[in-house]
DRENLO-235511 format. One record per residue (C-alpha): residue in one letter; x negated, y, z. Coordinates in steps of 0.001 Angstrom, whole numbers, padded with zeros to 6 digits, always signed. Each point is the difference from the previous one (the first is absolute). Layout:
aXYZ...
***
This chain:
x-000593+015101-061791x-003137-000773+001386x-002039-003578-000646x-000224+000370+003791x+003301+000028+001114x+000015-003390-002290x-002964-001294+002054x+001553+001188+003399x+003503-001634-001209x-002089-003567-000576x-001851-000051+003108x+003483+000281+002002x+001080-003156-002160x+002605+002006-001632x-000888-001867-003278x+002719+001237-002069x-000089+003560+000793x-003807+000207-000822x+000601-002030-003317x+002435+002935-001053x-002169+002465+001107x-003218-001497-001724x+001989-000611-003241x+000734+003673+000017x-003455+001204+000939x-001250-002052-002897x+002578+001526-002216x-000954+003257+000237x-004114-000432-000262x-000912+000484-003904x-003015-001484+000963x-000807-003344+000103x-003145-000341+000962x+000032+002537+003022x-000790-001543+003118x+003261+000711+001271x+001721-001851-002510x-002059-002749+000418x+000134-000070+003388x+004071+000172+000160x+000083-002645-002542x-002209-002505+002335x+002633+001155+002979x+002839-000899-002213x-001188-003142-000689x-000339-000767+003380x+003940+001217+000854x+001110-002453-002869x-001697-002786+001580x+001520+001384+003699x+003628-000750-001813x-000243-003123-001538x-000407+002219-003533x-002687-002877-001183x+000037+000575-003710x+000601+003899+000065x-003149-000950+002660x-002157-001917-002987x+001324+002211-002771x-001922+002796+002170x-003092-001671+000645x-000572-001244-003629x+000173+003973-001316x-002339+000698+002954x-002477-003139-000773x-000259+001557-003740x-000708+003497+001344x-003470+001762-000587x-000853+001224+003632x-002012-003355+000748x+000938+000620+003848x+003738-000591-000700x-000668-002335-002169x-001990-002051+002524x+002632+000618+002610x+002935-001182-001998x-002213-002850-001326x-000168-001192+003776x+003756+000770+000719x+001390-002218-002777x-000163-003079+001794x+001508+001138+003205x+002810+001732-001599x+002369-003525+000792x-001219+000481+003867x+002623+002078+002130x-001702+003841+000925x-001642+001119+002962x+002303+002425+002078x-002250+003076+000529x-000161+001715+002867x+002682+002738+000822x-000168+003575-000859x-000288+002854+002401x+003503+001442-000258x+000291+004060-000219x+000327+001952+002740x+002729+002736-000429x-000294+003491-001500x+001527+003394+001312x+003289+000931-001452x-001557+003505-001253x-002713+001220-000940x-001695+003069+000677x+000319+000133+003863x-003323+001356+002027x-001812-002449+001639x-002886+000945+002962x-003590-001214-001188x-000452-000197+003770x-004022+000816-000203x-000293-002327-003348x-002985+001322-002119x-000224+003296+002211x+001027+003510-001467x-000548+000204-004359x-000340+003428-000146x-002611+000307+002804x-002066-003520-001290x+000257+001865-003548x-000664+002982+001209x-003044-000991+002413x-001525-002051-002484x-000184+002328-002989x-001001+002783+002233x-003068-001861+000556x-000887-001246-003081x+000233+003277-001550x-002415+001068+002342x-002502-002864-000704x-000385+000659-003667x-000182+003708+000797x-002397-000332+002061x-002272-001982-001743x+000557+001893-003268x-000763+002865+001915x-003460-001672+001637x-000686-001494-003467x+000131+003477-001814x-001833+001720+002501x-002783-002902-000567x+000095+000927-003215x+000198+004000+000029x-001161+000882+003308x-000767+003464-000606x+003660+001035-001027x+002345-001545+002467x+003477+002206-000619x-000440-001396-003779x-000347-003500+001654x+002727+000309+001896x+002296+001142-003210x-001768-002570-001764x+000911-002980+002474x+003587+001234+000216x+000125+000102-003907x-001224-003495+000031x+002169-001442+002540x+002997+001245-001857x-000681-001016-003389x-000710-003376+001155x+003096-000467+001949x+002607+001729-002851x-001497-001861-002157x+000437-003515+001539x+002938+001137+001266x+001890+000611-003339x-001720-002763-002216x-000152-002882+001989x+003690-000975-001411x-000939+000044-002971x-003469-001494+000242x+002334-002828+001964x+002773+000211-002557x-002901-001238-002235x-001386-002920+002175x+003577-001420+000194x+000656-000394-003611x-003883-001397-000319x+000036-002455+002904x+003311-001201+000636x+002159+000741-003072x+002651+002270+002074x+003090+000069-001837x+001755+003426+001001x+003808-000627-000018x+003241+001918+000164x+001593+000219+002992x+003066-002022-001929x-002747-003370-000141x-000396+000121+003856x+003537+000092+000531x+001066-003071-001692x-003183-001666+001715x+001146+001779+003595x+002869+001848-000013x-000085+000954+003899x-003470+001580-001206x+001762+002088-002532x+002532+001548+002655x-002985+001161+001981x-002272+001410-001934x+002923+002039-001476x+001124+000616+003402x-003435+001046+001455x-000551+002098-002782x+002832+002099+000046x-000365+000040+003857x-003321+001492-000467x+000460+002343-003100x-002316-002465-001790x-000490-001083-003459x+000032-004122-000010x-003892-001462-000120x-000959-000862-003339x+000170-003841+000684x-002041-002564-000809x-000177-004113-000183x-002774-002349-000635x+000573-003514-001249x-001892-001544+002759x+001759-002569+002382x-001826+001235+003269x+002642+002208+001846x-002242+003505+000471x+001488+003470+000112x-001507+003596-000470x+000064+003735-000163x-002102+002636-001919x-000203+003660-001005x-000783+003373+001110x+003394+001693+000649x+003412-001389+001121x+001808+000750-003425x-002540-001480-002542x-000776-003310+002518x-000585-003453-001738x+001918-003360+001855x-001256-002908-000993x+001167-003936+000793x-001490-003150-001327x+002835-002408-001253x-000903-002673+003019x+002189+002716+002281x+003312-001114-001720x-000806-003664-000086x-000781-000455+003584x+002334+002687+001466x+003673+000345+000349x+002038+003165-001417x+000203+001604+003882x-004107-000707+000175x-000907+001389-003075x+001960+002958+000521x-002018+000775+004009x-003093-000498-002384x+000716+002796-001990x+001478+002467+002361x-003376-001036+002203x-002130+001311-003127x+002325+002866-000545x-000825+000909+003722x-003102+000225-000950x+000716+002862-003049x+002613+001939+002242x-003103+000535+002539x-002586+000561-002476x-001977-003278+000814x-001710-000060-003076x-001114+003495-000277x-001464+000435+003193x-001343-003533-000226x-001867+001014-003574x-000866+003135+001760x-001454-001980+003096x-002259-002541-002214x-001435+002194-002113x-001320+002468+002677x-001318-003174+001403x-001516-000994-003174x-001751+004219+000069x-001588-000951+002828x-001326-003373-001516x-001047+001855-002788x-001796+002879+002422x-002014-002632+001334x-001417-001303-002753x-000718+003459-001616x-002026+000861+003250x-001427-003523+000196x-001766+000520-003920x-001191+004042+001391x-001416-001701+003291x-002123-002603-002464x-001180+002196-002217x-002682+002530-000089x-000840+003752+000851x+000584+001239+003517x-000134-002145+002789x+002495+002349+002065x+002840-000209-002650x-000616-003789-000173x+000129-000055+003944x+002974+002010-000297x+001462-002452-003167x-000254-002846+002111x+001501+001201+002985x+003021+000972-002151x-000080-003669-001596x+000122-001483+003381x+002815+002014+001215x+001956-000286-003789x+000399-003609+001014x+000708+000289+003659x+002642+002044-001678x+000710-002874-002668x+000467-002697+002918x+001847+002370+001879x+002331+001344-002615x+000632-003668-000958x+001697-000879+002916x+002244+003077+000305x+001287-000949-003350x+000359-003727+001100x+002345+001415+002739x+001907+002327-001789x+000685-002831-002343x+001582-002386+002642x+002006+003237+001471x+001830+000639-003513x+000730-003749-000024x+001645+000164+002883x+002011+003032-000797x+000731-001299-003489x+001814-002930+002314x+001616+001855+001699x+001507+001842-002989x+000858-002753-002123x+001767-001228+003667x+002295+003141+000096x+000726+000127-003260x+001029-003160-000777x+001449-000656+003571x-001660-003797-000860x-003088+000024+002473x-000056-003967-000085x-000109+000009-003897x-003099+001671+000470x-001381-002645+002394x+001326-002513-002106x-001257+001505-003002x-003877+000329+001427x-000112-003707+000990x+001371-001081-003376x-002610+002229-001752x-002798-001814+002039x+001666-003098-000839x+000837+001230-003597x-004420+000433-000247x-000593-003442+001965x+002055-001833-002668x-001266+001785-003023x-003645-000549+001376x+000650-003768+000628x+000895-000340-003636x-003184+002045-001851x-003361-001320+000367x-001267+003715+000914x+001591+002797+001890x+002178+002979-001762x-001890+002758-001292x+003105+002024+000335x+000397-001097+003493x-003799+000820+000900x+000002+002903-002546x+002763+001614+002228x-000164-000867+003422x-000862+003324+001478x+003391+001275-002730x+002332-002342+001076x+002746-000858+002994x-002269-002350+000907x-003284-001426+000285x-000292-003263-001493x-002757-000796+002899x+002864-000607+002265x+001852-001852-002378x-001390-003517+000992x+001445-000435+004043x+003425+001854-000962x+000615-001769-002895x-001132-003446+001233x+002645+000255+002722x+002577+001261-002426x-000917-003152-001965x+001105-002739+002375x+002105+002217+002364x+002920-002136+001785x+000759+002668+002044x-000970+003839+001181x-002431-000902+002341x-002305-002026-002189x-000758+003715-001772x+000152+001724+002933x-002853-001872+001781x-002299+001321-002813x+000679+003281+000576x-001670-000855+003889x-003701+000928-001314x+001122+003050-001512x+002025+001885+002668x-002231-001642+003227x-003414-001101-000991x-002725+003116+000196x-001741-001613-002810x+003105+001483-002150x-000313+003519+001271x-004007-000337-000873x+000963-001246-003984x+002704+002182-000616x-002793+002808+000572x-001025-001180-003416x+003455-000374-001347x+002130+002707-002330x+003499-001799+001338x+001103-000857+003367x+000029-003912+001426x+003033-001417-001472x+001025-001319+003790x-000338+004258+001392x+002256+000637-003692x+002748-002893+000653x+000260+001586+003765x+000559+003469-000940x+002467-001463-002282x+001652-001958+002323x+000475+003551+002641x+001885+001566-003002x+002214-002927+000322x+000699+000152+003137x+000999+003374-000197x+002308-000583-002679x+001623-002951+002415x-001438-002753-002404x-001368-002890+001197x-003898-000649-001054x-001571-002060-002803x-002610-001867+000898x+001441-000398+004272x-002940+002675+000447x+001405+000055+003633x-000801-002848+000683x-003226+000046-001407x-001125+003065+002239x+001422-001746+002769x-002475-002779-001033x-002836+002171-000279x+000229+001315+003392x-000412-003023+001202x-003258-000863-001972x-002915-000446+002583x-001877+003477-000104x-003535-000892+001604x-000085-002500-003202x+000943+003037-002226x-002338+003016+001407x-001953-002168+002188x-002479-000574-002875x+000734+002802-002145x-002070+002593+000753x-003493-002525+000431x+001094-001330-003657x+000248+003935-001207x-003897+000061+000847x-000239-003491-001158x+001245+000800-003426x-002593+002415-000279x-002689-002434+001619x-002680+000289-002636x+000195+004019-000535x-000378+000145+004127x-002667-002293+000257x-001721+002041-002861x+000202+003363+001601x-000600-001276+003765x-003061-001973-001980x-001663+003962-001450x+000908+001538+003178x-002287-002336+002162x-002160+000367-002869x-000322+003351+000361x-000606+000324+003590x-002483-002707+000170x-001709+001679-003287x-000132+002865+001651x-002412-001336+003076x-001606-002802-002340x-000502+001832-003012x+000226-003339-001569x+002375+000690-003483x+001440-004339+000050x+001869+000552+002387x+001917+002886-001917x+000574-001914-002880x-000002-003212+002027x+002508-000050+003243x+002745+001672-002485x+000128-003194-002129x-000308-002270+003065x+002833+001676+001075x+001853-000194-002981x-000469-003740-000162x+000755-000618+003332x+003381+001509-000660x+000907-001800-003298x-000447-003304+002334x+001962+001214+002952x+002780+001074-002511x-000403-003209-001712x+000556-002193+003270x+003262+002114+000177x+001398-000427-003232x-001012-003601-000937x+000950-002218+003188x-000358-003816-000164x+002503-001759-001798x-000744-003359+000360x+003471-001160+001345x+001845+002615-001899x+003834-000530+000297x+002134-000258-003413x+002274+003239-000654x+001741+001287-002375x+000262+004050-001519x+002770+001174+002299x-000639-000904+003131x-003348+001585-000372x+001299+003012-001506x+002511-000253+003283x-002856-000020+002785x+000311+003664+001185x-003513-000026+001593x-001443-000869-003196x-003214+002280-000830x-002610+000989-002694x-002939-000646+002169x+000987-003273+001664x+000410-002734-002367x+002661-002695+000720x-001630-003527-001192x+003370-000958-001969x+000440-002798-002412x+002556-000068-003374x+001391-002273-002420x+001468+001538-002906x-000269+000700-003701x-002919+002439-001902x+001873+002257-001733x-002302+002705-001441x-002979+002061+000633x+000406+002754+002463x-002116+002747-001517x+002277+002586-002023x-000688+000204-003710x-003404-001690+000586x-000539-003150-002340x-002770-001675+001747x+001281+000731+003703x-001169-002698+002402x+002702+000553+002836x+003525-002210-000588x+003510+000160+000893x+001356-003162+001491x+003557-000423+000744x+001380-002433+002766x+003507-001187+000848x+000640+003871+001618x-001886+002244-001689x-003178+001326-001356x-003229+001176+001072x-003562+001275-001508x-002991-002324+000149x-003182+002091+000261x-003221-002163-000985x-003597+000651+000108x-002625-001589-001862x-003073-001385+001649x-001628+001828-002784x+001275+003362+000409x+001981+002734-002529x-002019-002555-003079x+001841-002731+001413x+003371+001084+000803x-000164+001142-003769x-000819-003537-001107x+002637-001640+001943x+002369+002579-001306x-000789-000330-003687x-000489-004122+000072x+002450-001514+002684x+002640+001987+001137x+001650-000654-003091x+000279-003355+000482x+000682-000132+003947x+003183+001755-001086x+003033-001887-000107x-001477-002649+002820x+001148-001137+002953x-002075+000839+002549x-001203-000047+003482x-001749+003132+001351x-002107+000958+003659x-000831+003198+000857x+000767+002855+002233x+003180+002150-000252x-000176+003613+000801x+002791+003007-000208x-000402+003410-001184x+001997+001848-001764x-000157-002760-002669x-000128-004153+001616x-002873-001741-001207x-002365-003473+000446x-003554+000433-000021x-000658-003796-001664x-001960-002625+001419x+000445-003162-002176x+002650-000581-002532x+001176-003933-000860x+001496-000867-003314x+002364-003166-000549x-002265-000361-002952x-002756-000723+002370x-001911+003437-000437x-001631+001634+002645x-000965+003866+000741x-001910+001497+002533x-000083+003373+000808x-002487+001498+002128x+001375+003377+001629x-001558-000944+003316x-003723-001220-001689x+000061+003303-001135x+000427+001848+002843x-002664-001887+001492x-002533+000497-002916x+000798+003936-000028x-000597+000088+003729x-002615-002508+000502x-001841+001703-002441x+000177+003183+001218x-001242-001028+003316x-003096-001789-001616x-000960+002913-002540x+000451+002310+002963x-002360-001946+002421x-002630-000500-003097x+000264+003525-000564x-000780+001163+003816x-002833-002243+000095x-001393+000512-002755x+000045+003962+000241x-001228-000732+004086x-002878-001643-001322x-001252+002212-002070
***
C-alpha cells in the first residue's frame, strides 16, 4: 500500500482508514530515517489528533521531537502544543475516474504525435545523412587528392562511431547509475510486493511480446521519476526511483511501467541513443573543421574547413530539434501503449499529476533541487520543469477543475507550442488530453473534466492570445535584431562614407536600443502591484515569457533554486498554494550573485517573506525578483531591470563614442 493512498484517505477526512493504512505503510519500511517514513509518521500524527487519539498523538510527536532529521524535529517541536486543538479538515480528494473492464482493446491515436515509424524514419534518414556528409567534406579536406578512399573512409567512420555508441552506451549508463544514484537492481518478486498490478503487466507484456522482462531497477530517492535504457529490446534496463510507490497507487504505478515498457517494445531507446549520438558526430565535425580552419598551411583547405564548420553546426542546431521531436512523438506513443495495455488511461493522467506533485513536495522539503530529478529529466516520464503548475494544483485541488485550469497555457497559449520546441516531453495539458480521448473511447468518463476545460479554452479571448504573439516573437529576440539591422545600415552607409565607426558603431547602437525596448516589455511598472498567490498565476492562460506580470507573494523561503549548486543565489518560496522560483540579480553582476549566494541565502531560508517581481511562463513558471521583505526586517533588492538598462545604455553610448570617434579621425 502506498503512503499516498494514506495521504489521499486523510484529506477526504476518512481519519481512521488513513491511520490503518499509515500504520501499515510504516510497518513495512525497514528504514527509519527515509523520507517516506518520516513523512507518514508526521501524517499519522496528524490522523491521531483528527480522532481524539491525544496520547497515541503525543507519544508520536515525542519519538519525532528526539529524531535526527532537524526538519522533523523542528516540525514536531511546533506541533506539540497544538496537539490538544481539534484538526483542520483538509480539503477533499479528487475521486478516480473509472477504468475499462479489459485490457488490451485498440484505441485510435486520432492524429496524436503523428505516424512513429515515419517521424523515426524521417528523422534518422536525415541525420545519417548529416554526419555523412560532413565526414565525407571533412575527409576530402583532409585527402583531397584521393576522394573514393575518402568516401570509404567517411563511411568507415560513420559506422564505427554509431556501433559503437550504439552497443556501449548501456553499459557506460549501467555505470553512471550505480555511481550517481545508487540504483538498486531488484527481482521482479521486490516490485510485486511493492505493486502487484505492476507485476501482472510486465509479465503480461512480456509474454505478449516474446520479451525477456527489463532488468529492473530502483533508486532510494523520494522524487517519483521513471526511465528506460539499452540498445536492444531483450537486454533493456527499467529503472524507478522509490518516490513512484510512495506517491502512486497500485493501478498508477502499474500505467507507469507499461508507459516505459512502451517505450522498449518500440525501440525508444535504441533509436533515441542512435539519434543523439549522430547529433553529437556532427558536434564533433564542427569542431574538428573549426581547429583545420584556424590553423595553418593552405588557405583553400582552411576556406574549405570553415565552410564545413559552419554547416557541421547548422547541422548540430538542426539535428537537435529533430531529436527534440522525435522525443515528444515516442512519449506520446508510449501513452498510448501503457493506455491499451492496461485499459487504465486515467491512471496514467492521474499518475503524471501526482509525479509533478510527487517532485513539488519533495522539492519543498530539500533546500536544493534533486540531482536525480535534474540528472534525468530528458530519461524520465516526465520533466520535472513542468512539475511546479501541475503539482501546485494537485496540492490544494477541491475539485477537477482547479487542475484543469492549469492545463489552459499548455493546450491554448502559443507561447507553449514555442517552449515545447525546446522540450524532450510533451506539455502535460496536450498528454492529460490524449489521455482523456482513450477514455472516451473506452466509454470512461475523464479525469481531470478535460471537457470542460477545452470548452473553456475556446472561449479564451484570441486577439489577447495571438494578438501580441508574433510582435513578442521579434521582441524576444530584440537585441540580436537591433544588432544585425545596426551592421546592415552600417554597411551600406560604409560603403558611400568609407567611414569604418559606423561599422563597428550602428551595430552596438542597435544592440542597445534593443536590450531597452525588450526591457520596457519585460519589466512593466509595478508600483500598485496586486497581492497573488502561486496558482492563480500559474492559472492565467495568457501568461508569457516575454511579458512580465508585476505579481506580489507572501509565503515561506524554502531553499535555493539552483540544482546541486551550493552558493546559488535564486530561492524557492512556497505560499499557501504552491511554489515558485525566485530569480535574482545582483547590482554587481555574476561576482555578486555569487556573494549573495555563499553569505545570505542561507539565512533567508526558513523566513517568512514578502516578494515583488514579475511572473513569467515557459515551460517552467518563474519570478524574475524585484525586492524581497523578511519578518526579520531584512531587505533585498534585486536589480534584473538596472541591468538591462546598464547592458543597453551602454551599448548605445560605446557605440556613439565609437562612430565619432572613428568620424573624426
Amino acid at each position: 500500500m502506498s503512503l499516498q493512498s494514506g495521504l489521499d484517505a486523510f484529506k477526504q477526512g476518512r481519519y481512521q482508514e488513513a491511520i490503518e493504512l499509515l500504520e501499515e505503510f510504516s510497518r513495512n519500511n525497514f528504514d527509519e530515517t527515509s523520507p517516506g517514513y518520516l513523512n507518514a509518521q508526521m501524517w499519522l500524527l496528524k490522523a491521531y489528533q483528527a480522532t481524539g487519539k491525544i496520547e497515541k498523538a503525543c507519544d508520536l510527536c515525542q519519538r519525532l521531537i528526539n529524531s535526527d532529521n532537524p526538519e522533523v524535529r523542528t516540525w514536531a517541536e511546533k506541533a506539540y502544543p497544538t496537539l490538544h486543538q481539534p484538526a483542520k479538515t483538509p480539503s477533499r480528494k479528487i475521486e478516480k475516474s473509472e477504468r475499462a473492464a479489459t485490457a488490451g482493446v485498440q484505441l485510435a491515436m486520432k492524429g496524436v504525435g503523428g505516424s512513429l515509424a515515419l517521424a523515426s524514419g524521417v528523422t534518422l534518414t536525415l541525420l545519417f545523412g548529416m554526419v555523412f556528409v560532413l565526414g565525407l567534406a571533412l575527409v576530402f579536406i583532409v585527402n583531397s587528392d584521393a576522394p573514393i578512399n575518402g568516401l570509404a573512409i567517411a563511411l568507415v567512420i560513420t559506422l564505427i562511431f554509431n556501433l559503437a555508441a550504439f552497443f556501449l552506451s548501456p553499459f557506460l549508463m549501467d555505470l553512471t547509475q550505480s555511481w550517481l544514484y545508487h540504483t538498486r537492481w531488484v527481482d521482479i518478486t521486490e516490485v510485486e510486493n511493492l505493486s502487484p498490478e505492476t507485476a501482472r503487466v510486465i509479465r503480461r507484456v512480456c509474454q505478449q511480446k516474446k520479451l525477456k522482462i527489463p532488468r529492473l531497477g530502483i533508486i532510494d530517492d523520494e522524487n517519483p521519476t521513471a526511465f528506460t535504457y539499452g540498445s536492444l529490446p531483450n537486454s533493456a534496463r527499467l529503472v524507478v526511483s522509490h518516490g513512484l510507490f510512495t506517491y502512486l497507487d497500485d493501478d498508477e504505478i502499474a500505467t507507469v511501467y507499461a508507459h516505459e515498457l512502451g517505450h522498449i517494445v518500440h525501440w525508444d531507446f535504441a533509436v533515441m541513443t542512435v539519434a543523439s549520438t549522430l547529433v553529437q558526430i556532427c558536434y564533433l565535425i564542427y569542431i574538428t573543421a573549426r581547429s583545420l580552419g584556424r590553423g595553418g598551411g593552405d588557405s583553400k583547405i582552411k576556406d574549405a574547413a570553415q565552410a564545413a564548420a559552419l554547416a557541421a553546426y547548422v547541422f548540430y542546431i538542426v539535428g537537435t530539434y529533430l531529436v527534440l521531436y522525435l522525443s515528444r512523438t515516442r512519449e506520446y506513443f508510449a501513452d498510448h501503449f501503457a493506455a491499451e495495455t492496461t485499459g487504465n488511461p486515467n491512471g496514467l493522467s492521474r499518475a503524471l499529476v501526482k509525479i509533478a506533485y510527487g517532485i513539488l513536495e519533495e522539492g519543498s522539503r530539500a533546500k536544493e533541487p534533486s540531482r536525480l530529478i535534474e540528472g534525468t529529466r530528458a530519461l524520465g516520464i516526465y520533466d520535472p520543469k513542468a512539475a511546479a503548475s501541475t503539482g501546485t494544483a494537485y496540492r490544494i485541488a477541491s475539485d477537477t477543475q482547479k487542475i484543469g485550469r492549469v492545463f489552459l497555457w499548455d493546450m491554448f497559449n502559443p507561447w507553449a507550442w514555442w517552449m515545447e520546441l525546446n522540450s524532450t516531453h510533451p506539455l502535460t495539458g496536450k498528454r492529460v488530453r490524449a489521455l482523456s480521448t482513450y477514455a472516451e473511447q473506452l466509454g470512461l468518463a475523464t479525469e481531470f473534466d478535460m471537457g470542460r476545460v477545452i470548452g473553456e479554452g475556446k472561449t479564451l479571448n484570441k486577439s489577447k492570445l495571438y494578438g501580441s504573439f508574433f510582435l513578442d516573437v521579434i521582441l524576444y529576440g530584440a537585441e540580436t535584431i537591433g544588432f544585425v539591422a545596426g551592421l546592415i545600415i552600417g554597411a551600406i552607409l560604409w560603403s558611400s562614407s568609407q567611414n569604418p565607426g559606423l561599422m563597428l558603431g550602428l551595430p552596438l547602437i542597435g544592440l542597445g536600443v534593443g536590450v531597452v525596448i525588450k526591457a520596457f516589455i519585460m519589466f512593466p511598472s509595478y508600483s500598485q502591484v496586486p497581492e497573488t498567490d502561486v496558482l492563480t498565476l500559474m492559472s492565467d492562460p495568457y501568461a508569457s515569457p516575454l511579458r512580465g506580470r508585476p505579481a506580489k507573494l507572501q509565503g515561506t523561503l524554502i531553499g535555493r533554486g539552483d540544482s546541486g549548486y551550493k552558493f546559488g543565489s535564486d530561492l524557492k518560496i512556497q505560499d499557501r498554494s504552491g511554489m515558485l522560483y525566485l530569480h535574482y540579480a545582483s547590482r554587481f553582476g555574476p561576482i555578486g550573485n555569487f556573494l549573495f549566494g555563499m553569505k545570505r541565502v542561507e539565512s533567508l531560508i526558513g523566513e517568512s517573506v514578502g516578494a515583488v517581481g514579475w511572473f513569467r511562463r515557459g515551460v517552467a513558471p518563474w519570478m524574475d525578483l524585484s525586492q524581497l521583505n523578511s519578518e526579520s526586517g531584512t531587505l533585498v533588492n534585486s536589480y534584473h531591470r538596472f541591468w538591462s538598462f546598464v547592458l543597453g545604455g551602454g551599448s548605445i553610448i560605446l557605440g556613439v563614442v565609437i562612430t565619432l570617434f572613428m568620424t573624426g579621425k
